[in-house]
ROFIKE-564394 format. One line per 8 residues: for each residue x, y, z of C-alpha. Coordinates in Angstrom, 1 decimal. Layout:
<atoms>
X Y Z ~ ...
</atoms>
This chain:
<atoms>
-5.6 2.6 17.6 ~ -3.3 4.3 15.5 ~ -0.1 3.9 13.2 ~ 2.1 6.2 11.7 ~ 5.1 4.6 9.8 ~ 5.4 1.6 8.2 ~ 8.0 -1.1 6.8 ~ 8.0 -1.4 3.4
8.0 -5.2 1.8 ~ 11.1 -4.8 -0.6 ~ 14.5 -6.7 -0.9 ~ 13.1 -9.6 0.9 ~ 12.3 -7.2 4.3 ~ 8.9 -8.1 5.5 ~ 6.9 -6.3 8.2 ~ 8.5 -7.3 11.3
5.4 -7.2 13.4 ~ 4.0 -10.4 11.2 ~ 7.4 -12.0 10.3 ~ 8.9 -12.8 13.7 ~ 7.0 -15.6 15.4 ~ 7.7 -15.0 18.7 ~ 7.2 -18.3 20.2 ~ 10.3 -19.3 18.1
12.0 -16.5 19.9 ~ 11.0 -18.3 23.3 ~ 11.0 -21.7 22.3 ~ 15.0 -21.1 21.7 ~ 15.4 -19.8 24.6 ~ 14.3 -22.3 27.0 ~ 16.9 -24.6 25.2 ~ 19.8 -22.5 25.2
19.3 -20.6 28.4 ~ 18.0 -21.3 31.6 ~ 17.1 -17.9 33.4 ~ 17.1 -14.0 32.1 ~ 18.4 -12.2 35.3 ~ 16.2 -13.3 37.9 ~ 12.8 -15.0 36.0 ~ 13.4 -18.9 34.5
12.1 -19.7 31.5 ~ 9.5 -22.4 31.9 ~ 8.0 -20.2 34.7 ~ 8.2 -17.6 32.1 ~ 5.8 -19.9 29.3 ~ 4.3 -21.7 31.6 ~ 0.4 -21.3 30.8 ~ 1.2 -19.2 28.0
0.7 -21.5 25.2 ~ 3.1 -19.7 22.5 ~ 2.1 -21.7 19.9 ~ -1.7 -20.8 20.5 ~ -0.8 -17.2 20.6 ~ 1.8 -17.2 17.3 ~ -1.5 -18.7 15.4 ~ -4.2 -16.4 17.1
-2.1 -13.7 15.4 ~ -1.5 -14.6 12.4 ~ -5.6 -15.3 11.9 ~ -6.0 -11.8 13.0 ~ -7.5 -12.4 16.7 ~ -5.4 -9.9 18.3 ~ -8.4 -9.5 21.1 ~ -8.3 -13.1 21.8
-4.5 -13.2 21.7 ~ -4.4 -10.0 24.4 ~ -7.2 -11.9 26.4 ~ -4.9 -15.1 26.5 ~ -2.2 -12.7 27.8 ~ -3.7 -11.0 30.5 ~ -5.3 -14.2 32.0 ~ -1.3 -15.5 31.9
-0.1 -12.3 33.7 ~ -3.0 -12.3 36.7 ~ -1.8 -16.1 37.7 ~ 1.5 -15.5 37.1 ~ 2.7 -12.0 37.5 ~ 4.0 -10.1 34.7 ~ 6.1 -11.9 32.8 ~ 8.7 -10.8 29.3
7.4 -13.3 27.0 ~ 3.2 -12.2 28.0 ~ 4.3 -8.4 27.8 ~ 5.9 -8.8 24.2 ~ 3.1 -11.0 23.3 ~ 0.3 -8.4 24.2 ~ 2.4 -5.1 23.4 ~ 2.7 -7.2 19.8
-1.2 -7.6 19.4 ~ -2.0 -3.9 21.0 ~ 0.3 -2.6 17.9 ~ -1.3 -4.7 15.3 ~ -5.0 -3.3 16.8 ~ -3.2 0.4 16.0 ~ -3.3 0.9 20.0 ~ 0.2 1.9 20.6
0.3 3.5 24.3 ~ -0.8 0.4 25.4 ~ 1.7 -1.3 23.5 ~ 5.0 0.8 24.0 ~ 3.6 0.3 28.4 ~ 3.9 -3.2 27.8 ~ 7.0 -3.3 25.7 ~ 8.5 -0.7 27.7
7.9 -3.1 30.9 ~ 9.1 -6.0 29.3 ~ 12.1 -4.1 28.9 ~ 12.7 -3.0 32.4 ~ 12.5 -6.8 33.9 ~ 16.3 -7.2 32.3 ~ 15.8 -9.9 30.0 ~ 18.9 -11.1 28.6
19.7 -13.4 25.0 ~ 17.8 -13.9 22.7 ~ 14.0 -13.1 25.0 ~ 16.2 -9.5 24.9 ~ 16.9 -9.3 21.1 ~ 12.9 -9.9 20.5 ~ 12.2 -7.5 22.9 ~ 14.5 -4.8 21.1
13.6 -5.2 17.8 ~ 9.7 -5.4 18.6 ~ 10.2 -2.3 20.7 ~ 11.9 -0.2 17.3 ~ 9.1 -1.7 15.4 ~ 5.9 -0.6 17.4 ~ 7.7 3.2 17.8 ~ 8.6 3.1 13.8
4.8 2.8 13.3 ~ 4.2 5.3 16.4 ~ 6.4 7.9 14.6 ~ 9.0 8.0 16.7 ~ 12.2 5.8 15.0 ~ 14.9 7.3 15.9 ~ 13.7 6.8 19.7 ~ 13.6 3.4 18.8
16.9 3.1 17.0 ~ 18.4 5.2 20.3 ~ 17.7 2.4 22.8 ~ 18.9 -0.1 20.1 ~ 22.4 1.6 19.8 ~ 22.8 1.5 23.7 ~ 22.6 -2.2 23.3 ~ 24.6 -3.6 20.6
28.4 -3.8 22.9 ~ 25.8 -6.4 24.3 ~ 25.1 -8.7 22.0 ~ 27.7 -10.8 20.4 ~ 26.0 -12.3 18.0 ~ 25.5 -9.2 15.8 ~ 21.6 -9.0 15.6 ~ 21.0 -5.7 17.1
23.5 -4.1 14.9 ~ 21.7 -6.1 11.7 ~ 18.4 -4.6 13.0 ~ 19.9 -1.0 13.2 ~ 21.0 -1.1 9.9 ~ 17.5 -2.4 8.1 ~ 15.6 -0.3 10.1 ~ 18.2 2.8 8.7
17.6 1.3 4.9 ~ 13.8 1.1 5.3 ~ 13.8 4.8 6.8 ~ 15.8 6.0 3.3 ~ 13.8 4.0 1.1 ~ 10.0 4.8 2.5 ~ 11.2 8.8 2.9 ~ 14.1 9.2 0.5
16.3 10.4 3.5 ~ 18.0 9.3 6.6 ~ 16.7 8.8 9.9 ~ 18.9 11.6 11.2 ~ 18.2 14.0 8.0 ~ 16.3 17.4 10.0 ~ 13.4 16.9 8.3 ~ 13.0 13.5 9.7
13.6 14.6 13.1 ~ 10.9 17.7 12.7 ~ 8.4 15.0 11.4 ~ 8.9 13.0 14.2 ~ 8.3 15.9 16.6 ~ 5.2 17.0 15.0 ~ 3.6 13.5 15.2 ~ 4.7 13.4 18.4
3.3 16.8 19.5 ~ 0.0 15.9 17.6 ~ -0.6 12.5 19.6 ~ 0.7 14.3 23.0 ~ -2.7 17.2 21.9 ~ -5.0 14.3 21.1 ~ -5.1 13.9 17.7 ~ -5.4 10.3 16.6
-4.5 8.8 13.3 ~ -4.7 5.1 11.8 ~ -3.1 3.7 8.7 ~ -2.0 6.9 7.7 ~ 1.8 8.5 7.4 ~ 3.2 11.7 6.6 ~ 5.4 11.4 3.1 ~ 8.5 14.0 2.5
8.3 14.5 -1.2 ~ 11.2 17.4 -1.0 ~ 12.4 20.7 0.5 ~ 9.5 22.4 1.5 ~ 7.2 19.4 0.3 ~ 5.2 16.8 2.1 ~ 2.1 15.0 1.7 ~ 0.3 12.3 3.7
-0.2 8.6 1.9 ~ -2.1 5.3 3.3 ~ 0.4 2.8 4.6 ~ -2.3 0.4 4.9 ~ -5.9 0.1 3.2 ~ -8.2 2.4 4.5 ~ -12.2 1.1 4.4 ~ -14.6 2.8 3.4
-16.6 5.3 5.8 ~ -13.3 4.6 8.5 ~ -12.7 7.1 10.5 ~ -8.9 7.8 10.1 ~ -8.2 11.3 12.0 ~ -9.5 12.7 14.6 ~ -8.2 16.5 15.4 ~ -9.6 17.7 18.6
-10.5 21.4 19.4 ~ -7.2 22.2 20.8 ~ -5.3 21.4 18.0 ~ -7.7 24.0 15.8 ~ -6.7 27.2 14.6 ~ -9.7 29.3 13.9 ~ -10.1 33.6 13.1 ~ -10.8 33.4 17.1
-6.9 32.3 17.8 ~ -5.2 35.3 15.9 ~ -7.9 37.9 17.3 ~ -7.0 36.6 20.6 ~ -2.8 37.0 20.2 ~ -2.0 40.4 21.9 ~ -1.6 42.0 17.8 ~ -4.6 40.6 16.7
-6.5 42.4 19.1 ~ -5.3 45.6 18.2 ~ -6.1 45.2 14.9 ~ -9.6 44.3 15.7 ~ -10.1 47.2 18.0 ~ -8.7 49.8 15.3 ~ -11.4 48.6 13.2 ~ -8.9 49.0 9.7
-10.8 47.8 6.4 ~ -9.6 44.1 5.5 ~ -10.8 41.8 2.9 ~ -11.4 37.9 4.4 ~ -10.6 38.8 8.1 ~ -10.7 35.1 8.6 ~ -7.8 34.9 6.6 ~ -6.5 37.8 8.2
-6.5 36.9 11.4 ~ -5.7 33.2 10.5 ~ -2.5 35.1 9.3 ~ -1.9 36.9 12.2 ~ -1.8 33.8 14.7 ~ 0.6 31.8 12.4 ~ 2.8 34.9 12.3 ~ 2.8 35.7 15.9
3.5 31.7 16.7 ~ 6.3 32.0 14.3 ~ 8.0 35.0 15.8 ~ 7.7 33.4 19.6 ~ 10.3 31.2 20.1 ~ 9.0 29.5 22.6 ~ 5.3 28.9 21.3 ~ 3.9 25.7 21.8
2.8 25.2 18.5 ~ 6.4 25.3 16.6 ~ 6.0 21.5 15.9 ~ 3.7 22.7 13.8 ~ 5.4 25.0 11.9 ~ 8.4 23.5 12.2 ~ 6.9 21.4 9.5 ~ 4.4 24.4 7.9
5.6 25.3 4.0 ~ 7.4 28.4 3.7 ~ 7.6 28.5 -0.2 ~ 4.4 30.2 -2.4 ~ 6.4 30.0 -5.6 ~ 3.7 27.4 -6.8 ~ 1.0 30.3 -6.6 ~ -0.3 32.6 -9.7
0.6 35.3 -7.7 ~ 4.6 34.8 -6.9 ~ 4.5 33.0 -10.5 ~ 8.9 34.0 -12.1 ~ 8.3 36.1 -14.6 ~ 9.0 33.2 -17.3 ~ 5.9 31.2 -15.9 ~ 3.7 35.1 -15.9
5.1 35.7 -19.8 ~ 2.9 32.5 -20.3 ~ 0.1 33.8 -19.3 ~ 0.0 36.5 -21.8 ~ -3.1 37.1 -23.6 ~ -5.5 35.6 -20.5 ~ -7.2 37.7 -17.9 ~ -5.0 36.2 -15.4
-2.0 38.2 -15.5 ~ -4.5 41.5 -14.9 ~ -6.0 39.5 -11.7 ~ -2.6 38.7 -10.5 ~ -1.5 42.2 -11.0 ~ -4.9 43.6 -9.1 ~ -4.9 41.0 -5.8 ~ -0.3 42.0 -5.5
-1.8 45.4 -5.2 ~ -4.6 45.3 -3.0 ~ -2.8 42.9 -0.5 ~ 0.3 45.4 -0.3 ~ -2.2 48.3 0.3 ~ -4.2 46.2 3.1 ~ -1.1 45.6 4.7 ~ 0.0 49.3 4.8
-3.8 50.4 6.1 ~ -3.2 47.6 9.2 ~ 0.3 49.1 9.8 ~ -1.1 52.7 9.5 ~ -3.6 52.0 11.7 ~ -1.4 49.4 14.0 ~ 2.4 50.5 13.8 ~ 3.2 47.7 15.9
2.2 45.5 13.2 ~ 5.5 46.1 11.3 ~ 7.0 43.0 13.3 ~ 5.7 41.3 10.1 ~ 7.0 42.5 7.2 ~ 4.8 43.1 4.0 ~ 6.1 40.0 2.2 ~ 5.8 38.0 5.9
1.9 39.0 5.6 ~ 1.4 38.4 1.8 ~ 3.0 35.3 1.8 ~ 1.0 33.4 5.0 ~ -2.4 35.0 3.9 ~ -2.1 33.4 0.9 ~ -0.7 30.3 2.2 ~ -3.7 30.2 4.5
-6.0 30.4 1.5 ~ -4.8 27.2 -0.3 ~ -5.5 25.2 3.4 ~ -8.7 26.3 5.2 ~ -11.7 24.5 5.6 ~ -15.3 25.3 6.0 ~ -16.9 23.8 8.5 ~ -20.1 24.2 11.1
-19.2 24.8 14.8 ~ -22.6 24.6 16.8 ~ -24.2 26.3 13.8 ~ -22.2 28.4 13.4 ~ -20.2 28.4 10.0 ~ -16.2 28.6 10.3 ~ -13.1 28.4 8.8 ~ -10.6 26.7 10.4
-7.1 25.1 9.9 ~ -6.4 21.8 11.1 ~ -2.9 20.3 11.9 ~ -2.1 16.8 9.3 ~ -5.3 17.2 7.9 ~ -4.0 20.5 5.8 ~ -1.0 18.2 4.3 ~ -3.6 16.2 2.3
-3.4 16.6 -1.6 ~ -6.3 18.3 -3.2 ~ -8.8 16.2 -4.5 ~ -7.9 14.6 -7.7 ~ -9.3 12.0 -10.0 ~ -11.0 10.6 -6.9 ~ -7.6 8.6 -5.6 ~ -8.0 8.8 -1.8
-11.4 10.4 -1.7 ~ -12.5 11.4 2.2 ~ -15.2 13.6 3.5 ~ -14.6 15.4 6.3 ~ -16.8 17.8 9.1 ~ -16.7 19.1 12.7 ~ -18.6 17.1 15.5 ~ -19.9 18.9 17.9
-20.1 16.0 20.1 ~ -16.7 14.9 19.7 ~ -15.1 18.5 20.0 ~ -13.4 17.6 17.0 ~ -12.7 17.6 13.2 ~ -13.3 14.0 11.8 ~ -11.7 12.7 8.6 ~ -13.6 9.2 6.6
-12.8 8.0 3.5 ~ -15.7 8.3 1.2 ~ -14.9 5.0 -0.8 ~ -11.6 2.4 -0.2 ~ -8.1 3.9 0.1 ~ -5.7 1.4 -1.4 ~ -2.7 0.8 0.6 ~ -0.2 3.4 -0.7
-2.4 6.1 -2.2 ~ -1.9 9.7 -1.1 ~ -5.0 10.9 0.7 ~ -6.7 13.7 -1.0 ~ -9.5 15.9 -0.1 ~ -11.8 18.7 -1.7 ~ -11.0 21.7 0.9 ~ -14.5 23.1 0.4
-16.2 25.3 -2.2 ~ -14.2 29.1 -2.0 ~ -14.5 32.2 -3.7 ~ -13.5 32.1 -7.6 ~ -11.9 34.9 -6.7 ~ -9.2 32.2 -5.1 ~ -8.3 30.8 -8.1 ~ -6.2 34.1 -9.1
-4.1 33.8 -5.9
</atoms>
């Protein structure tokens, strides 16, 4: 039950999963054409009332529509213009596994003209929510020396425009392709997601906006267990524990040894979390602490610049006590260490594990704004019951409205970093 991307109404482009009736689709191809490979059409509608289903749709009775679907495939087998139909209404219910099975199925029974165009372009639609567009536009490409009246190739080049103007880049821009990989790494660890989509704002920049409206106290993320990064994870990378176990002085282990997983992912090439980082922030010049020294000049005559000063020095000392203590730990350099702990800082929650208060990072959930004149207010917490950390808006979320959060009360101290 959960949706990624989405087509932007602008230039006279709709959202294709509302503007194409599909019983238009069918209804044109009984005239023109009497089979698709090996299934006729009026075996193909018969039973399936398209009309019925094109209006059960549009009122929003997806359930009823899949119901209607499902009756037609157990009398009749499964059939193109049933598998379409219910992949369509699975999407539009934010349940896209089920959907791209049916679509994909729909697919592999060959249909040919115009049932094949439909089942194309609803196939790049359902994975441009789902994330994954340029799989979409892949299958789309290997079909276009098919089709001689140009719609494939018209459908390729909106679904290109609509990438550019929802992200500011193309589909085949790197940045595209490691946002694709991350949602796709997410959903393959569990997380779910609904109405929500990540937003590249620039190098190094991205944010997470509604794409739909979001009602109030709806669940919209779900990050399972597995997909958490707690003090736990670094002290349990092979470095980690030899920094525990040489019992060196640190301030906020948590952070610490939050640091020490991200660094030790970073530096495996094949760890299973670079999705992740692939799309992690590497810059910090948007901190107090790696302020130029244009932005530090000011700051002259406040307490801050003396703060600054203090934290730079005490997090260069801490890292020369770990290395002291753990010379192995100089596979991170000093400014490696500086620059995740405080990265860390700016993204953990607080949270209650069994009791037991944490601090935790969570995957998508880290890329929301900070709270800010309450637009796209949520409340968030661990459920023990669920194995998982649970985002809810606390009031509405207007379609289009960046999601913001409060990450928790921290240490004042925090502020100077």
């Amino acid at each position: 039950w959960f949706l990624f991307f989405f087509f932007q109404a602008e230039d006279g482009i709709r959202d294709p999963l509302w503007s194409r009736g599909l019983g238009d689709v069918y209804k044109r191809q009984v005239s023109t054409q009497s089979t698709w490979g090996f299934n006729k059409m009026d075996s193909e509608v018969k039973g399936l009332d398209l009309g019925v289903l094109d209006n059960l749709i549009k009122e929003g009775k997806y359930q009823d529509a899949i119901k209607m679907c499902t009756t037609h495939i157990g009398s009749n087998g499964k059939t193109c213009a049933a598998l379409e139909y219910r992949a369509k209404c699975y999407s539009l219910k934010n349940e896209h596994e089920k959907a791209l099975s049916d679509i994909k199925e729909a697919i592999q029974l060959n249909p040919t003209g115009n049932a094949l165009i439909s089942v194309l372009q609803t196939n790049v639609d359902i994975l441009w929510e789902y994330g994954q567009v340029n799989e979409g536009l892949k299958l789309l490409n290997s079909y276009v020396s098919k089709d001689s009246t140009g719609t494939i190739s018209k459908k390729i080049e909106e679904t290109k425009k609509r990438c550019v103007e929802d992200f500011g880049l193309p589909h085949d821009h790197p940045d595209i392709i490691k946002i694709e990989s991350f949602i796709g790494w997410a959903r393959q660890g569990g997380a779910k997601f609904k109405g929500i989509r990540m937003k590249y704002y620039g190098p190094d920049f991205r944010g997470v906006h509604a794409y739909q409206q979001i009602d109030q106290n709806e669940p919209f993320l779900i990050v399972p267990k597995n997909l958490i990064i707690t003090p736990q994870s670094g002290k349990e990378t092979p470095i980690g524990a030899q920094v525990l176990k040489s019992g060196v002085k640190v301030s906020w282990d948590y952070l610490v040894y939050i640091a020490i997983f991200l660094m030790w992912e970073m530096h495996n090439q094949q760890s299973k979390w670079k999705p992740y980082l692939d799309v992690y922030p590497r810059l910090v010049n948007g901190f107090p602490m790696f302020y130029s020294e244009y932005e530090k000049s000011l700051l002259k005559g406040t307490p801050m610049l003396d703060h600054i000063s203090s934290e730079m020095e005490q997090l260069k000392e801490e890292y020369h006590r770990i290395i002291t203590s753990v010379p192995e730990f100089k596979m991170f350099t000093q400014e490696e260490y500086i620059r995740n702990k405080i990265l860390v800082i700016s993204r953990i929650f607080y949270v209650k594990i069994n009791g037991v208060t944490e601090r935790i990072m969570v995957p998508l959930a880290d890329m929301f704004n900070h709270y800010y004149e309450k637009i796209g207010q949520t409340y968030w917490q661990y459920s023990d019951k669920d194995t998982a950390f649970i985002v809810k808006a606390q009031k509405t979320i207007p379609k289009g409205d960046p999601i913001c959060e409060n990450y928790g009360t921290k240490p004042v101290s925090y502020t100077h970093l």
